[in-house]
C-alpha positions in Angstrom: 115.6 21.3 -109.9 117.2 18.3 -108.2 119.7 15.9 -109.0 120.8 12.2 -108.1 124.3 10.9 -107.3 124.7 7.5 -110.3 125.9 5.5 -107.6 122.1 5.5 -106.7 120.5 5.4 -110.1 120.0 2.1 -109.9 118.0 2.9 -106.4 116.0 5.3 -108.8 115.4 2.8 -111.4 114.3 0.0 -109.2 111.6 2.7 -107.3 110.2 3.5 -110.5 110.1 0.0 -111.8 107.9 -1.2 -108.4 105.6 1.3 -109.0 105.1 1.2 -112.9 106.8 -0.4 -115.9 110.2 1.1 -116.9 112.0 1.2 -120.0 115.5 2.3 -120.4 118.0 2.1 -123.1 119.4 -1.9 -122.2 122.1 -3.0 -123.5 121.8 -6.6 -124.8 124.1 -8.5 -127.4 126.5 -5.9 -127.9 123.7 -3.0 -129.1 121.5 -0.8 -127.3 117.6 -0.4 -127.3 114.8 0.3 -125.3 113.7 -2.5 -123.3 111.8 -3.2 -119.9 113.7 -2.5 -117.0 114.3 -5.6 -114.7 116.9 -5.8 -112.0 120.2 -6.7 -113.4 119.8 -5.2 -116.8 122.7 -3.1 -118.1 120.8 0.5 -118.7 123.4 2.6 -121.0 122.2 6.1 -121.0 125.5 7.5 -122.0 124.2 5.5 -125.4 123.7 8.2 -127.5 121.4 6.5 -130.5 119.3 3.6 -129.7 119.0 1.5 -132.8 115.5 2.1 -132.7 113.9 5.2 -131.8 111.6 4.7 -128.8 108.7 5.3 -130.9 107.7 1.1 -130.9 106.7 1.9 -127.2 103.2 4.1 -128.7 103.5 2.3 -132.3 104.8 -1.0 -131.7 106.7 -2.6 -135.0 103.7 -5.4 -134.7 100.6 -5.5 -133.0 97.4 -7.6 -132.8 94.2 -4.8 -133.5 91.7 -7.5 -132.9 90.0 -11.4 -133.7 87.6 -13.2 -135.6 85.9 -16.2 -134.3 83.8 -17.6 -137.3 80.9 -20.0 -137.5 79.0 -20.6 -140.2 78.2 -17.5 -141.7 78.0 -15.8 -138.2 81.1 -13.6 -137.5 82.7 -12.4 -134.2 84.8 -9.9 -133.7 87.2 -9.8 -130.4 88.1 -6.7 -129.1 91.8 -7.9 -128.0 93.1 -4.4 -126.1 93.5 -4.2 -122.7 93.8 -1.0 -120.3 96.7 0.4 -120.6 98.7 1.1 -117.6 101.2 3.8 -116.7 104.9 3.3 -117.8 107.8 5.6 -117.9 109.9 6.0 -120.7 113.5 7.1 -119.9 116.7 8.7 -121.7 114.6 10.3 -124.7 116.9 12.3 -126.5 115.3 15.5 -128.1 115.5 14.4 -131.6 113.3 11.6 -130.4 111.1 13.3 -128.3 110.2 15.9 -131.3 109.4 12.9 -133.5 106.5 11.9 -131.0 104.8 15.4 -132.1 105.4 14.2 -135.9 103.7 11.2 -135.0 101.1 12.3 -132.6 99.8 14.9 -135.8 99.6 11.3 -137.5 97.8 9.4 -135.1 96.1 11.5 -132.6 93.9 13.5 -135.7 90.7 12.4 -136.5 90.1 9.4 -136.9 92.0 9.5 -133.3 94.2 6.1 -133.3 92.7 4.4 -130.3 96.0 1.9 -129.8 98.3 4.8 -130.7 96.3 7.1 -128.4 96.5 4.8 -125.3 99.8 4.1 -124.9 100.8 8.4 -125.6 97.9 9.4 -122.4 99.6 6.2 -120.2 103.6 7.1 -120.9 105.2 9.4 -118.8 108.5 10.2 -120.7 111.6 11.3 -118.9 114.2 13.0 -121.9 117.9 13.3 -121.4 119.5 16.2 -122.7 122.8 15.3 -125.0 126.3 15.9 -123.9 128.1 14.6 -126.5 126.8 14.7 -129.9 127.9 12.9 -133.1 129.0 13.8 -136.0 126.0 12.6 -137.6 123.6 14.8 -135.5 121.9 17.5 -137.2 118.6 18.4 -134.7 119.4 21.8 -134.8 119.0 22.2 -138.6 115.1 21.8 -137.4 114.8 24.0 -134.8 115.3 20.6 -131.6 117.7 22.0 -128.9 120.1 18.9 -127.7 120.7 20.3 -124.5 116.9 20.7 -123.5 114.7 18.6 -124.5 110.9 19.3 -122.8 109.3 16.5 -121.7 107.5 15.2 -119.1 110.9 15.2 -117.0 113.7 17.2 -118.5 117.4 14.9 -117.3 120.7 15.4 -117.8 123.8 13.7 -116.9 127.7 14.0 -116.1 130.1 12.3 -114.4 128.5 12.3 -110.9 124.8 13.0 -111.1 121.6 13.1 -112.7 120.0 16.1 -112.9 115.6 16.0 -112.8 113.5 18.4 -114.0 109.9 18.4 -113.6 107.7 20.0 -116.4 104.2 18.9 -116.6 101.6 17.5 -114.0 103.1 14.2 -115.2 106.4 14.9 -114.4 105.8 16.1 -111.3 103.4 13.1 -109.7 106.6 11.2 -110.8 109.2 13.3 -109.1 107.0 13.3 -106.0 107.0 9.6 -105.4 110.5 10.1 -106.0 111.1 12.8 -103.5 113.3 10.3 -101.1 116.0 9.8 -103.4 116.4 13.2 -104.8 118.2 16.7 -103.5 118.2 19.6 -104.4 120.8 21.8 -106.6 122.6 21.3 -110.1 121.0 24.4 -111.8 124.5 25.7 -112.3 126.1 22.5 -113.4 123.2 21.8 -115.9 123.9 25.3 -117.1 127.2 24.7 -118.2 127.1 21.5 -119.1 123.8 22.7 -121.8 126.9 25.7 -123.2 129.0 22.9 -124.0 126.5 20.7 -125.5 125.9 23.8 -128.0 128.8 24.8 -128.8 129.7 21.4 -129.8 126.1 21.3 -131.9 127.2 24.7 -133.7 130.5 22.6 -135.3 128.7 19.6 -136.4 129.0 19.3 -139.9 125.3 18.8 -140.5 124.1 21.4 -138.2 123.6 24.2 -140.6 121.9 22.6 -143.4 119.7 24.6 -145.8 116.3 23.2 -145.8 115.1 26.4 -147.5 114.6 25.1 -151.4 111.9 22.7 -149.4 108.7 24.4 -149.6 105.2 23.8 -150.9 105.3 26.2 -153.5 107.9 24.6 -154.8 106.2 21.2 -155.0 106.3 20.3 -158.5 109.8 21.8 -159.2 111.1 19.4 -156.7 109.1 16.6 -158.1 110.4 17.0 -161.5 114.1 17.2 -160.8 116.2 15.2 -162.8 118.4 14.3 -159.7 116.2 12.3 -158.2 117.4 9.0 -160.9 121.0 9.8 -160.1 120.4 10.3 -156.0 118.5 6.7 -156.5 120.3 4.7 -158.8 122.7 3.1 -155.7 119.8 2.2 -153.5 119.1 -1.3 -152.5 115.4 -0.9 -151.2 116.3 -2.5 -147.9 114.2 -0.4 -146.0 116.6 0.1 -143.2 116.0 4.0 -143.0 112.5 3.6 -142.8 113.0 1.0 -139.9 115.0 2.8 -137.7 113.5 6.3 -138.7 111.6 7.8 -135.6 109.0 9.4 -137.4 108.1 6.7 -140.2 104.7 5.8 -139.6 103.5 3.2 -142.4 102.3 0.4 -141.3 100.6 -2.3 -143.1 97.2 -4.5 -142.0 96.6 -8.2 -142.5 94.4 -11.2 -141.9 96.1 -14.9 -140.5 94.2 -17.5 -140.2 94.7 -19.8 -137.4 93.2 -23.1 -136.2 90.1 -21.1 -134.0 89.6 -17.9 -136.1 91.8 -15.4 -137.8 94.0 -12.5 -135.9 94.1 -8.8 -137.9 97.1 -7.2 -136.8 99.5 -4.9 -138.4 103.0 -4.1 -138.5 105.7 -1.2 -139.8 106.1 -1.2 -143.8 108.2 0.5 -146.0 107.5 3.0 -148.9 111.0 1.7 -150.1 109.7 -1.8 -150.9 108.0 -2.5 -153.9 105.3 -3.8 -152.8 104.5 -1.1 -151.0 100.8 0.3 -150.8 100.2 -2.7 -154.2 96.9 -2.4 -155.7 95.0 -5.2 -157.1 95.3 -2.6 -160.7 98.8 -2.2 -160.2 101.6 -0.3 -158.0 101.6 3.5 -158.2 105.3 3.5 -157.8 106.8 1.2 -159.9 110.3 2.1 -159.9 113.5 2.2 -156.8 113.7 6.5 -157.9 110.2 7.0 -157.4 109.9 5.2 -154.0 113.1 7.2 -153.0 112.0 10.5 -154.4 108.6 9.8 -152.5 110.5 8.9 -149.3 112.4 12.7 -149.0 109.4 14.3 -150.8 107.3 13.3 -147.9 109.5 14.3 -145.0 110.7 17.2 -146.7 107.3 18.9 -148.5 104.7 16.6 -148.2 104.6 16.5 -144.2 105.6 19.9 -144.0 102.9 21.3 -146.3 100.0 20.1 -144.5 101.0 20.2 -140.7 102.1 23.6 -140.5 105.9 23.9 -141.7 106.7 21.2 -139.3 109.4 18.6 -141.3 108.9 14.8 -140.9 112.9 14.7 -139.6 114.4 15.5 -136.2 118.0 14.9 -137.4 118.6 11.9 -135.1 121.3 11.0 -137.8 120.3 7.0 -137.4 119.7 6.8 -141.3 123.1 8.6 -141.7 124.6 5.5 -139.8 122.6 3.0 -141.4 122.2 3.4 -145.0 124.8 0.5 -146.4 124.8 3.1 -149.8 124.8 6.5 -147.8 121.7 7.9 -149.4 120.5 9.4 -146.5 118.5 12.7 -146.1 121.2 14.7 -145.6 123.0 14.3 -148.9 119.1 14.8 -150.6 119.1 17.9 -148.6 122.3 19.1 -149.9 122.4 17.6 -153.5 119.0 19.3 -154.1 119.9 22.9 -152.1 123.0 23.0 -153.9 126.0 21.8 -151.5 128.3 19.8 -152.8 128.4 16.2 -151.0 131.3 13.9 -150.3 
């Protein structure tokens, strides 16, 4: 293990940004997400919740997939990707580190996702353990430890240093260019700062919720609930869950037509929208309760049934903060397993 004073963090960022592309939670008009690291930018990884999860780094939110160069009846198609090179990705909390193997089931199983694919084999992803945990955290009630995430680079921080901890052959072609800047020690300081961090996870009021009414077998029960119209009936379809969701992965593909061709790209959507997955027949989900009820049903039985018990939530608690009706996961989860909700 070695650690870094933060006086020199800035030493550490700048290495790593000469050698590779960096990005770092930046803070920039008053909120915090991750952005490429230039010299000057104001990193903030005591920032606890980006925004945005990091995921737009391997799914962007938009992204040209390729051209069309027409003439006549002849058709070209552009292949518009390029090689990606190696970037780090820094200050990945555990919640959002997890969500990359929710995703990675998604994308990386056949078909394989080429663009998807490219950018997870180039990043090389540095996670920093939590110290201080909200009240709207609730990781641990799916099995994601705050206090050690496992990466590519396990980090944590207090008041004086950074703590580095190298994990895979990744992590440690990293650490050695590195090597300069780094000493070595903090084991012991990392050790108690990871029985604080929790301690303060076992008293969070989510921590301990009780996912165990959400399983397979009972599929249609859940389906059928009357609940669901009640849980629904104060939702605005805004789709701002979905949008700052780590683990969302619907995405939507269209043609524009320019002046010289047309561009196919495709971009995040929402199963919250009412338009969502529209047929030329008609919608399958015609009402707000069943795009809601098919929201939860999906990360808490759907995903679950078919990738091995794994839920499609890390507990990041972003939805808890951003839901203008509070209709978050968490009261679905205890509405439906029987706790009563404020």
């Amino acid at each position: 293990m070695f650690k870094i004073s933060k006086e020199k963090l800035n030493e550490l960022y700048a290495k790593i940004s000469a050698a590779m592309p960096l990005y770092l939670p930046l803070k920039k008009a008053g909120e915090v997400n991750y952005g490429l690291y230039e010299d000057g930018a104001e990193v903030s990884l005591e920032t606890l919740k980006t925004v945005k999860s990091p995921k737009d780094l391997f799914f962007p939110q938009s992204e040209t997939m390729m051209k069309f160069k027409t003439e006549g009846k002849n058709i070209e198609i552009l292949d518009v990707r390029e090689e990606q090179k190696p970037f780090v990705l820094f200050g990945v909390r555990a919640c959002d580190f997890k969500a990359f193997d929710v995703l990675d089931r998604v994308f990386l199983a056949d078909p394989v996702d080429t663009y998807y694919q490219s950018r997870r084999n180039a990043g090389v992803i540095v996670a920093l353990a939590c110290s201080r945990p909200e009240e709207s955290c609730f990781c641990k009630a799916f099995g994601i430890d705050a206090a050690e995430p496992m990466a590519d680079v396990t980090a944590w921080l207090d008041d004086k240093h950074l703590y580095w901890r190298a994990n895979t052959e990744k992590g440690e072609a990293l650490t050695s260019s590195l090597a300069a800047l780094f000493e070595k020690g903090g084991k012991a300081e990392v050790e108690v700062q990871q029985k604080k961090t929790r301690e303060i996870v076992e008293k969070l009021p989510f921590s301990h919720l009780d996912l165990s009414r959400f399983k397979p077998e009972n599929l249609n029960e859940l389906f059928e609930l009357p609940v669901w119209q009640s849980l629904s009936e104060a939702c605005l379809g805004c789709g701002a869950c979905t949008f700052v969701c780590p683990t969302c992965q619907c995405f939507d593909i269209r043609d524009f037509k320019t002046n010289d061709g047309v561009i196919r790209f495709r971009c995040w959507d929402s199963c919250m929208y009412s338009d969502f997955t529209l047929m030329a027949a008609a919608n399958s989900r015609t009402t707000q309760m069943q795009r809601y009820r098919q929201r939860f049903m999906h990360k808490l039985v759907y995903y679950p049934a078919q990738h091995d018990g794994l839920y499609s939530c890390v507990g990041c608690g972003r939805c808890v903060n951003k839901c203008p009706q509070r209709l978050n996961i968490v009261k679905v989860v205890k509405t439906i397993g029987g706790e009563k909700h404020d």
